[in-house]
C-alpha positions in Angstrom: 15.4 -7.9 2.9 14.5 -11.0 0.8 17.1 -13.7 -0.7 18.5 -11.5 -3.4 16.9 -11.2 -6.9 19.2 -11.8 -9.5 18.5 -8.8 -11.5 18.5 -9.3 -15.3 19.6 -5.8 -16.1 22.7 -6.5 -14.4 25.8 -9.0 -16.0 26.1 -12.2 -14.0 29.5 -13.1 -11.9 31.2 -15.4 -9.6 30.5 -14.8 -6.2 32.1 -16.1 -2.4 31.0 -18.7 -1.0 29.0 -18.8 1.9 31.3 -20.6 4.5 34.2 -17.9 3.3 35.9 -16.5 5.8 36.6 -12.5 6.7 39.8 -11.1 5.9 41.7 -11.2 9.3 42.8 -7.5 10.7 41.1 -5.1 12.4 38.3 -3.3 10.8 39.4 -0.4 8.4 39.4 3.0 9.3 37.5 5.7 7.6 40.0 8.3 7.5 39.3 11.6 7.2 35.1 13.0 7.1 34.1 13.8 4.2 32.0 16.8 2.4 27.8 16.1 2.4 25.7 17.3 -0.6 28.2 16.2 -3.1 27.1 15.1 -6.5 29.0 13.3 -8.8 30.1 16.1 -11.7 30.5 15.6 -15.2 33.7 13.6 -16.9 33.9 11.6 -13.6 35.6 8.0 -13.2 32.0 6.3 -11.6 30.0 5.1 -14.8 26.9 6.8 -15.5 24.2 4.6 -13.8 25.8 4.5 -10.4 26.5 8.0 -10.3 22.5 8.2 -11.6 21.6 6.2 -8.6 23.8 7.6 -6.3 22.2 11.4 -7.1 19.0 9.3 -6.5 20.2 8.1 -3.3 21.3 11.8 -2.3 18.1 13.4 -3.6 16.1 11.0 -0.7 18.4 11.3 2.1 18.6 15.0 2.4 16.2 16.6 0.6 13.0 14.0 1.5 12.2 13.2 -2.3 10.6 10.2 -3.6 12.4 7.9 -5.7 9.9 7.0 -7.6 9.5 10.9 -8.7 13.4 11.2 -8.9 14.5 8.8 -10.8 12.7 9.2 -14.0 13.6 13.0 -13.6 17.4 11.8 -13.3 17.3 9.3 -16.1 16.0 11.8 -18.4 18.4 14.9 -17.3 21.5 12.3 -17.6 20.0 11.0 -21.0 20.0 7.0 -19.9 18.2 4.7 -21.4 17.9 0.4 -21.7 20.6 -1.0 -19.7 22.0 2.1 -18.3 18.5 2.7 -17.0 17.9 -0.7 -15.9 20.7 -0.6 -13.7 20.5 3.1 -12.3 16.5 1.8 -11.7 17.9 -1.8 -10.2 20.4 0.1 -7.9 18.7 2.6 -6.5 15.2 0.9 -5.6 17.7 -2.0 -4.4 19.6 0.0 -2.3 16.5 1.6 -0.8 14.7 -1.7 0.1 17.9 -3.6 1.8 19.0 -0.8 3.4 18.5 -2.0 7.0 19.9 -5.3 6.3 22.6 -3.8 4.9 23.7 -1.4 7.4 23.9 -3.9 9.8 26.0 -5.5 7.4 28.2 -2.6 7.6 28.1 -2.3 10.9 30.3 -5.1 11.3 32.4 -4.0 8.5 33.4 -1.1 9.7 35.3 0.8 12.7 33.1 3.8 12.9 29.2 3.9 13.5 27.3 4.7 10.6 26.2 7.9 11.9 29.6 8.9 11.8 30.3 8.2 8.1 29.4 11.4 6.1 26.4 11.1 4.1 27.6 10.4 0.4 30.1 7.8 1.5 27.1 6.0 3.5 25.4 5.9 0.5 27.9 5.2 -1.7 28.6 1.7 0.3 24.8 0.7 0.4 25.4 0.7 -2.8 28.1 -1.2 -3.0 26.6 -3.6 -0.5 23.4 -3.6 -2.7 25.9 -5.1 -5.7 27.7 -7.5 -3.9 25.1 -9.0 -2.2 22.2 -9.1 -3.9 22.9 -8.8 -8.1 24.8 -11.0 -10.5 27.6 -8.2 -10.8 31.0 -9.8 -10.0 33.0 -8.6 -7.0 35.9 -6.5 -8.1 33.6 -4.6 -10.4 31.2 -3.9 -7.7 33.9 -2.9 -5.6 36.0 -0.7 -8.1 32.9 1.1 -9.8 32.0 1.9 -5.7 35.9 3.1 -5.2 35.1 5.3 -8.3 31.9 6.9 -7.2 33.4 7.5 -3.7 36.5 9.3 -5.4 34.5 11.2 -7.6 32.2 12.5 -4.5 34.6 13.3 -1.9 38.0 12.1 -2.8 40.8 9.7 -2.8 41.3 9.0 0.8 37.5 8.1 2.0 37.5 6.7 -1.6 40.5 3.9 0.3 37.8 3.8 3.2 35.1 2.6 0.8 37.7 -0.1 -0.7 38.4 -1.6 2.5 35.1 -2.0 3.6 33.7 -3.8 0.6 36.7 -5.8 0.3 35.5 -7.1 3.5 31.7 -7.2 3.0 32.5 -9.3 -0.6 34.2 -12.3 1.8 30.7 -14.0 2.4 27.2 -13.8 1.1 24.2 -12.4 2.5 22.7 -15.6 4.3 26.3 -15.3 6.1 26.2 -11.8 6.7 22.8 -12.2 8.3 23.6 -15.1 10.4 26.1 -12.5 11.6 24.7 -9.5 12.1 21.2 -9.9 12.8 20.2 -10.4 16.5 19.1 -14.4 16.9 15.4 -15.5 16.2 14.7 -17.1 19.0 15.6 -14.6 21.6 14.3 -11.7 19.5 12.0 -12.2 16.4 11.4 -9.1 16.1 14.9 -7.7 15.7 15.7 -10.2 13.8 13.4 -9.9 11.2 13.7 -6.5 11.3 17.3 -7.0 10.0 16.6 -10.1 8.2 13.8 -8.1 5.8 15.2 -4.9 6.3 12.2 -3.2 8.0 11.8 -0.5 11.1 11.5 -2.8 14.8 7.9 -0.8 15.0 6.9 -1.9 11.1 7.3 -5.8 11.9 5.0 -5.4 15.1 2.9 -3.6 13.1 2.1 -6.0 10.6 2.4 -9.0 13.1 -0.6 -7.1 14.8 -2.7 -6.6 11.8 -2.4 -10.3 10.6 -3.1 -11.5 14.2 0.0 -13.4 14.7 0.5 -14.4 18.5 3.9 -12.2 19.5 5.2 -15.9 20.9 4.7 -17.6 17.5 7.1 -18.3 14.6 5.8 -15.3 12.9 5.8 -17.2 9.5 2.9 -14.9 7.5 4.6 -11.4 9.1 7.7 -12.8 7.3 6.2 -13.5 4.4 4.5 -9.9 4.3 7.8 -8.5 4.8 9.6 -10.2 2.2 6.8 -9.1 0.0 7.7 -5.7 0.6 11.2 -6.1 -0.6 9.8 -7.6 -4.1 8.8 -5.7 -7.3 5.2 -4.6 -8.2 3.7 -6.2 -11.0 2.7 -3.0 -13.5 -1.1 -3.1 -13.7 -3.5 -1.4 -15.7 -6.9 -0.1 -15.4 -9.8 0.2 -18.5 -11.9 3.0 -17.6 -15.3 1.6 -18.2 -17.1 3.5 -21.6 -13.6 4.7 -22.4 -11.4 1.2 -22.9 -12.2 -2.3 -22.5 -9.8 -5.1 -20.8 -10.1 -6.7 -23.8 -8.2 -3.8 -25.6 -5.5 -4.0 -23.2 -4.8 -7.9 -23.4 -4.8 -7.5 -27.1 -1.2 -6.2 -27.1 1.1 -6.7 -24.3 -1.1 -7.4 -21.1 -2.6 -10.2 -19.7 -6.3 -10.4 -17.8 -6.2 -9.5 -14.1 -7.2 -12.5 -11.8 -9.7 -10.5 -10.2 -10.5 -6.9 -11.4 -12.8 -7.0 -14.3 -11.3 -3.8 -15.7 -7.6 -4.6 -15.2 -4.9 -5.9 -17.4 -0.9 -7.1 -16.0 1.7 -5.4 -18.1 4.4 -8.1 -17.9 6.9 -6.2 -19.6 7.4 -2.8 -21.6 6.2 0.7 -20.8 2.5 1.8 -19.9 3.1 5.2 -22.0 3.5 2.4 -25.0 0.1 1.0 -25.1 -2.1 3.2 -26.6 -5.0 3.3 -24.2 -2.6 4.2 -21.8 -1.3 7.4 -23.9 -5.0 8.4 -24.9 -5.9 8.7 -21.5 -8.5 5.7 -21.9 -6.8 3.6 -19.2 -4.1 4.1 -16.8 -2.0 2.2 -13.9 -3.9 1.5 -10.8 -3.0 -1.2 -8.6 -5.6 -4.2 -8.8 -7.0 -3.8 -5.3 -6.9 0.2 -5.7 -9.2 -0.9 -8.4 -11.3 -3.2 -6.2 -12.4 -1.4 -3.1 -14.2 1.3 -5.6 -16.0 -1.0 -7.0 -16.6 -3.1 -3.7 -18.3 0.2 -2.9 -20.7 0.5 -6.5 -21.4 -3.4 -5.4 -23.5 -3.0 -2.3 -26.8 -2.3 -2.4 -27.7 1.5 -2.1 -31.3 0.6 -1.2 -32.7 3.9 -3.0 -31.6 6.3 -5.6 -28.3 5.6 -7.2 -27.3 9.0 -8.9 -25.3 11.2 -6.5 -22.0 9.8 -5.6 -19.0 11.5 -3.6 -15.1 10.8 -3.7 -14.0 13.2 -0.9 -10.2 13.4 -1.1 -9.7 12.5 -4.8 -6.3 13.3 -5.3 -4.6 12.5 -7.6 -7.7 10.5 -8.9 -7.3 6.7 -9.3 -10.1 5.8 -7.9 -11.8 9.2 -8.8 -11.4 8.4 -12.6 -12.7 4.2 -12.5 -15.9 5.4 -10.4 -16.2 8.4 -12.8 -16.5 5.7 -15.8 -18.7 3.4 -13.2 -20.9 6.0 -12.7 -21.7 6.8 -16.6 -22.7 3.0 -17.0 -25.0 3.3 -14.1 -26.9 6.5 -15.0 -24.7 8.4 -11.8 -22.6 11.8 -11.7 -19.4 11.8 -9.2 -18.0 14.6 -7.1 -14.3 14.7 -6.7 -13.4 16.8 -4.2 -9.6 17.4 -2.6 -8.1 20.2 -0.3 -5.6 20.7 -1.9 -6.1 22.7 -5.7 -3.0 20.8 -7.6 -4.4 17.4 -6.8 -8.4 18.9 -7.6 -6.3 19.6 -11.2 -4.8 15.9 -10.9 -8.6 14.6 -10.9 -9.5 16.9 -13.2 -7.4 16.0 -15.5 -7.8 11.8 -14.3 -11.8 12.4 -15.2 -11.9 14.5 -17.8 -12.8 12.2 -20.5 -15.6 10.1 -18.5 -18.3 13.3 -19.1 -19.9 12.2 -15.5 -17.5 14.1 -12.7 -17.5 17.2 -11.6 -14.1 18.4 -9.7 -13.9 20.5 -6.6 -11.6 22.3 -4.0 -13.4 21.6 -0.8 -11.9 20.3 2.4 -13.4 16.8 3.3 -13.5 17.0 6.9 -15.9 20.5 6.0 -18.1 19.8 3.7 -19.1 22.4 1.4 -22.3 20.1 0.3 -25.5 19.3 2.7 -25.9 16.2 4.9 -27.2 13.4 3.4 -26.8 14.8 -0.5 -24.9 11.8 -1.8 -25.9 7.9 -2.3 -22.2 6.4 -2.3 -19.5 7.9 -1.0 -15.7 6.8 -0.6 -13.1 8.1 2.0 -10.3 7.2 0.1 -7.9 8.8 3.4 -4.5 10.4 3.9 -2.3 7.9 5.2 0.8 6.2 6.2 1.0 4.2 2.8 2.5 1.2 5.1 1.0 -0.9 2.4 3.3 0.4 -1.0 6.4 0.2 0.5 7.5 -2.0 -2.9 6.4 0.9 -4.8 8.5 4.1 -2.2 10.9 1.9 -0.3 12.4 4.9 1.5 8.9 5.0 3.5 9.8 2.4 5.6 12.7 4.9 6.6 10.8 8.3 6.7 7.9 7.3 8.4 7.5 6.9 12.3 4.9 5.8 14.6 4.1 9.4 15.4 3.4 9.9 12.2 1.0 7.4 12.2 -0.5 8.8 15.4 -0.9 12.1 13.7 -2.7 11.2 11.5 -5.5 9.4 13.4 -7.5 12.9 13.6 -7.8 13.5 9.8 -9.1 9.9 9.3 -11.7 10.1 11.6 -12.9 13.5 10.9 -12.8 12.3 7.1 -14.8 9.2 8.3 -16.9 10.8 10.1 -18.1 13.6 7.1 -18.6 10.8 4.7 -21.2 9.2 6.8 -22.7 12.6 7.3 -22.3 12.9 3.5 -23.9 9.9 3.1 -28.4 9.8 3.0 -30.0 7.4 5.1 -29.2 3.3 3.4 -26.3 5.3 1.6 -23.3 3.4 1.3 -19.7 4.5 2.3 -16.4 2.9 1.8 -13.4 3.7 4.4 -9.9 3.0 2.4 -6.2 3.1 3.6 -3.4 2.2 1.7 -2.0 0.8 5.0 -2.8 -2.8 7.0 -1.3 -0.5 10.1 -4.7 -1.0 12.7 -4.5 2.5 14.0 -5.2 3.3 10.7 -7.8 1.2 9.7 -9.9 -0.8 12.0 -9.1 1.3 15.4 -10.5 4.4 13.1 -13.3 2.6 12.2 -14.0 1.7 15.5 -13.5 5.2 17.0 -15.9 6.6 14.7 -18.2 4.4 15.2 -18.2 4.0 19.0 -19.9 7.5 19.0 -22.7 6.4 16.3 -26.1 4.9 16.7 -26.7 5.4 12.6 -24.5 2.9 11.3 -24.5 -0.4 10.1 -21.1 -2.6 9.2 -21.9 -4.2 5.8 -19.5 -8.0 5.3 -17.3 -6.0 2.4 -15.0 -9.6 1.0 -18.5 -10.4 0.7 -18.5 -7.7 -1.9 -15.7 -9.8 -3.7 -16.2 -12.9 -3.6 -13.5 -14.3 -6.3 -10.8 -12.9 -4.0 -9.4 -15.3 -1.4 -7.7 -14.1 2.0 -9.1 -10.9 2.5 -11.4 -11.1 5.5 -9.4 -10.0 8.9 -9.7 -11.0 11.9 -13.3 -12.2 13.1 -13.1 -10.6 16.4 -12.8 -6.9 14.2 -15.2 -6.9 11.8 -15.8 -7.7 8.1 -13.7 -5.9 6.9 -11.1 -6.4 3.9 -7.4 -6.3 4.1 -5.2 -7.1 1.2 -1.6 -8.0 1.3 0.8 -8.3 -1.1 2.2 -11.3 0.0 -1.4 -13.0 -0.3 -2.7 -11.2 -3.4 0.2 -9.3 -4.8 -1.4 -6.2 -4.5 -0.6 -3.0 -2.5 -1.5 -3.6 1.7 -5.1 -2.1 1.2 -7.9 -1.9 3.7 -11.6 -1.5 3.3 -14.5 -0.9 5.0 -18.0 -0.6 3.7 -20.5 0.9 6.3 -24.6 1.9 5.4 -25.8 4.7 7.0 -29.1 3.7 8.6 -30.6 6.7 9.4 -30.6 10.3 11.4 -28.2 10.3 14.0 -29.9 10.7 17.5 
């Protein structure tokens, strides 16, 4: 994970210093195993955001939710708000992002393997861990609201098991911890940057790979991609065009976006406050989300410009900016998605824009003739490599199987958009992923069995935004990064068909 954030929703303390030593003795014992699936119940000792967190914690581990769904369902059962729901928010995200880095932490703390330590009191020191480390909140509290939570779970003697632990984890920093327990740079970059940034082994090559970093190099941009990835989004809005203007949004709390001319940075507050926002005028959409649709309204359609086709809409981002798009330009949009709760999701995304029309229809079989549409996005199912700020327990849940599975989908996605598309139709490939299985290995997959396609030079298509091109030997292709443009990892390519395929 990165050098800790001081968080401002959380008090400032004292901390060790870095050259403390360790307590001497041998590492504590956990005692007896305690019960998984606890929750911490009602008139309990743990304060209400940690015990917030902690259900958050739970609600990912075993039962595969996403914290970014969870929490606000959490906050709202428990009735937290302001600094209680700072915290719980601070916590749990935090705990989710430096949890490699701080299980090898714990590692060295304690006498059992993590595998061995029941669920709840796993979590229960992360979050500890998370506290000491890496906020302002002093020591003993960190340590005695996390003796609290453990009794409250499971009881008072892995609750003695906790205490020791952190005792011992609060005796250095994290720069110390890390110059202890991750594996030394020189012999093993990846490992240790791995546990340095608190990533999978297979994530770091991953990225190294896609930003074209020699594997015998210092690795300097992979690190800073990966510290990226333990950093907070900014909050970004989106105007939908002939519904809102950026000029509405900037008039109250936002700020112009550097690059998108519908978006707006909200700095501070909540997006359900600005009025746009709750009118369904505008919404939040990540500033390169917003750019590859209109990369793709930006190339020249060399023809009629009326039919357009988003072909896995869910749950409509993208769907609803080309909806508004395509009423400036004279243009009707088909949304189509699989799956008939995210065909509602765009529904309900385009509604006001008076130019989309909403389908169930699987992409990969299209229910429309070949050739019908003028533009067409494959906005594709992915590994979503590229928002792990915004669902830190990705890093965690996904594999590189996963990845692998999904290599099929892509390419018969990409494959029906070019079919979708008429001859000098235009069609934009997106991943929210940098992962090159994903993004230029499909492209090239796809088109290694085409003679009716032509690779258009898509940063070319944005030519205000630096850093984007990859690699010349792949392709003009865009990538963004958050480290380079503080936007989610998101990867586009914009390909013409040229004609009938032989």
């Amino acid at each position: 994970m990165t050098p800790p954030r001081r968080s401002p929703a959380v008090p400032a303390g004292s901390r060790p210093p870095a050259g403390s030593r360790p307590q001497s003795g041998s590492r504590p014992q956990s005692g007896s195993r305690p019960q998984s699936g606890s929750r911490p119940q009602s008139g309990s000792r743990a304060d209400p955001a940690r015990s917030a967190a902690l259900e958050v914690l739970l609600a990912v581990a075993e039962r595969d939710a996403y914290a970014n769904l969870m929490l606000p369902s959490v906050l709202r059962d428990r009735g937290l708000t302001g600094r209680d729901a700072a915290l719980a928010t601070e916590l749990a995200y935090g705990t989710l992002r430096g949890q490699g880095t701080y299980d090898a932490i714990l590692a060295v703390c304690s006498d059992r393997d993590l595998d061995q330590i029941d669920l709840p009191i796993r979590l229960v020191l992360r979050l500890g861990v998370h506290q000491l480390l890496a906020t302002r909140i002093q020591a003993h509290a960190a340590v005695a609201t996390s003796v609290d939570l453990a009794r409250d779970v499971v009881g008072q003697r892995p609750a003695g098991f906790v205490n020791a632990v952190l005792r011992k984890v609060a005796t250095r920093d994290l720069e110390a911890w890390i110059a202890i327990a991750a594996p030394s740079r020189a012999a093993d970059p990846v490992g240790y940057l791995a546990t340095r940034y608190s990533h999978p082994p297979w994530i770091v090559i991953a990225l190294r790979d896609a930003l074209g970093e020699d594997a015998g190099g210092d690795l300097a941009e992979t690190e800073a991609a990966l510290a990226a990835d333990g950093t907070r989004p900014a909050v970004t809005l989106c105007a939908t065009p002939g519904l809102a203007s950026p000029a509405e949004l900037i008039a109250g709390p936002a700020e112009p976006a550097r690059w998108s001319p519908f978006g707006a940075y909200l700095r501070e507050g909540n997006p359900a406050d600005v009025a746009a926002v709750a009118q369904g005028r505008a919404a939040v959409q990540d500033e390169a989300s917003q750019l590859v649709a209109l990369a793709l309204t930006r190339a020249d359609a060399r023809g009629p410009d009326r039919r357009w086709l988003d072909l896995s809409a869910g749950p409509g981002g993208k769907a609803r900016l080309l909806a508004g798009l395509a009423a400036a330009s004279d243009a009707r949009l088909v949304a189509a998605d699989v799956r008939p709760h995210r065909a509602r999701l765009v529904r309900a995304a385009t509604a006001g824009t008076g130019r989309a029309g909403v389908i169930v229809a699987d992409g990969t079989a299209p229910a429309w003739p070949r050739g019908a549409f003028d533009r067409v996005l494959a906005d594709v199912p992915c590994s979503g490599l590229g928002a792990l700020r915004r669902r830190p327990e990705a890093r965690w849940r996904r594999t590189p199987a996963d990845v692998a599975g999904l290599g099929a989908l892509q390419r018969g996605l990409l494959a029906a958009a070019l079919d979708s598309a008429r001859p000098d139709g235009v069609v934009a490939y997106v991943t929210c992923s940098p992962h090159l299985a994903e993004t230029r290995e499909i492209v090239a997959a796809v088109l290694a069995g085409r003679d009716d396609v032509q690779v258009l030079d898509a940063p070319a298509l944005l030519p205000g935004v630096p850093g984007l091109r990859c690699p010349a030997a792949d392709g003009p292709y865009a990538q963004f990064w958050p480290h380079r443009h503080g936007t989610d990892g998101i990867f586009l390519a914009l390909l013409r068909r040229t004609g009938p395929r032989s």
